[in-house]
Structure formats: C-alpha cells, structure tokens
C-alpha positions as CSV (number, residue, x, y, z in Angstrom):
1,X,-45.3,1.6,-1.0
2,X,-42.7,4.0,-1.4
3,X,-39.6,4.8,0.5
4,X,-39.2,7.8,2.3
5,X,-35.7,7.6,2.3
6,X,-33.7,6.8,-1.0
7,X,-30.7,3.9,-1.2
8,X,-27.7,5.7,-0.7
9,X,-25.4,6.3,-3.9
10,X,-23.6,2.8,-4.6
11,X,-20.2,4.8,-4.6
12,X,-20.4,6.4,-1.2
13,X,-19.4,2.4,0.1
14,X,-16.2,2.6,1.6
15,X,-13.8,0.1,0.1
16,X,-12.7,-2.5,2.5
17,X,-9.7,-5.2,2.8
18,X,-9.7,-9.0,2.9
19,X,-8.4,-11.8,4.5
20,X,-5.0,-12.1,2.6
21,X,-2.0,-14.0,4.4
22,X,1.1,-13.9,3.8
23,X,4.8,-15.5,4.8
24,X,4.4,-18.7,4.0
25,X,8.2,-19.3,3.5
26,X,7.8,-21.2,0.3
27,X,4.9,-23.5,1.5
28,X,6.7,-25.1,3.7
29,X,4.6,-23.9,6.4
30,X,0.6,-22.0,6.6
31,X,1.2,-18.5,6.2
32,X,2.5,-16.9,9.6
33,X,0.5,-13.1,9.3
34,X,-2.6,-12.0,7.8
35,X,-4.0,-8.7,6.2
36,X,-7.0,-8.6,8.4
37,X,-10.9,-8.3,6.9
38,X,-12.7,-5.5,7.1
39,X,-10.1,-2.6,7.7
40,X,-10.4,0.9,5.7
41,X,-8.8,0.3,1.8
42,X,-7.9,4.2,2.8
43,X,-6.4,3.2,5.7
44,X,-4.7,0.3,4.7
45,X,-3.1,2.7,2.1
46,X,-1.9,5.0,4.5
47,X,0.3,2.5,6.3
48,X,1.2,1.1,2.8
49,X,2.8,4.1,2.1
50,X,4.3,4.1,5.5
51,X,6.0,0.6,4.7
52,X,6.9,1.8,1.3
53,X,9.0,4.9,3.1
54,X,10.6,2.5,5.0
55,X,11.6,0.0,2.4
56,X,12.8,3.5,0.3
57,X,15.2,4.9,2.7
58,X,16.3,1.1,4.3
59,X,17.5,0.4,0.3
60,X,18.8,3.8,-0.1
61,X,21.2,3.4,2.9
62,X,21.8,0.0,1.1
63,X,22.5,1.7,-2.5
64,X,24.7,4.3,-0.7
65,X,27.2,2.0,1.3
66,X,27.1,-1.5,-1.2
67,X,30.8,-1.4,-2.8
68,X,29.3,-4.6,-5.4
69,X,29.1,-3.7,-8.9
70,X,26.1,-6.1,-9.6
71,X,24.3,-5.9,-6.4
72,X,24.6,-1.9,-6.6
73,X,22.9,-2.0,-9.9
74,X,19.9,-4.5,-8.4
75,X,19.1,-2.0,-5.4
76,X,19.4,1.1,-7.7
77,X,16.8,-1.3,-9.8
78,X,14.7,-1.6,-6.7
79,X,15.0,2.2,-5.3
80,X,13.9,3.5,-8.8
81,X,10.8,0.5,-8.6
82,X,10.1,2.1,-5.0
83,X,10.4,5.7,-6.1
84,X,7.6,5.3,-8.0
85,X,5.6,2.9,-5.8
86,X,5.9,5.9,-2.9
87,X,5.0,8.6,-6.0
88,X,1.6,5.9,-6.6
89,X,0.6,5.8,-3.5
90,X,1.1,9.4,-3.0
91,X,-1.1,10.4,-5.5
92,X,-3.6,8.0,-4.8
93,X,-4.1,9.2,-0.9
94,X,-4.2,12.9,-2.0
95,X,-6.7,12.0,-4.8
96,X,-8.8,10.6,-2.3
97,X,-8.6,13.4,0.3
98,X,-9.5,15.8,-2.1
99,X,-11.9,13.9,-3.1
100,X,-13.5,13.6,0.6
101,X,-13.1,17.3,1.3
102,X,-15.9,19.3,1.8
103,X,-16.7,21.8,-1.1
C-alpha cells in the first residue's frame, strides 16, 4: 500500500531542550533549578542571549569601576570571553531566522 502523504523531511524537526539541572553548590545538595524538557532550542537561545547581555554589561560595569590590578585583568578576560559568546549567539539566531524566512 502506498502512502498518500510523504514523511516529512527529517530536518524540518524542531530541536528541542532537555532536562539539565543545575546549582548544585558543589554536591553538597541535588541541584536547586532545572532547564526544563521540551522547550524550543530557538527559544532557549533567545533568552541565552538575553542572559549573556546581562552577564556583558553586569562585568562591564565591573571592568569600569574595579581599581585591582589582577582582578581588572580577570574581568577584562571574562568581558572579551562574553563578547564573543553574545557575537555566537548573535549569529546563530540570525542564521536561523533567515533561514525560517519565507523566500
């Protein structure tokens, strides 16, 4: 017998999350908060980036008023690491709209 209408295309699946906790302190405890199963990898990426704005400007304030020698050179470290996590994430979300748009 054959079908009448074909499997769809294995790539039009969207991409979902896992169950992945997460502040554990250490192991001293279970974890206190979860990434939640089943939610939109596009929209989990979307409020990545959100957090990773966040984190950006929060060390930037840090980098700007820190009068420490070697603590200025860590967060400097970790804005230049965030820079290009934001610049990641960026690209990845505009690769995938374009990719959704029509045309």
């Amino acid at each position: 017998m054959k079908k009448i209408v074909p499997d769809p295309p294995a790539s039009s699946r969207k991409a979902l999350t896992v169950h992945t906790p997460f502040a554990a302190c250490d192991g001293h405890h279970p974890p206190l908060f979860a990434v939640c199963a089943g939610a939109s990898v596009d929209d989990a990426m979307a409020h990545l980036s959100v957090m990773l704005r966040s984190a950006y400007e929060t060390n930037f304030q840090a980098c700007e008023t820190t009068r420490d020698k070697h603590l200025s050179g860590m967060l400097w470290a970790t804005q230049h690491t965030l820079e290009a996590s934001l610049a990641l994430i960026e690209s990845m979300l505009r690769g995938l709209a374009e990719r959704q748009a029509p045309g």
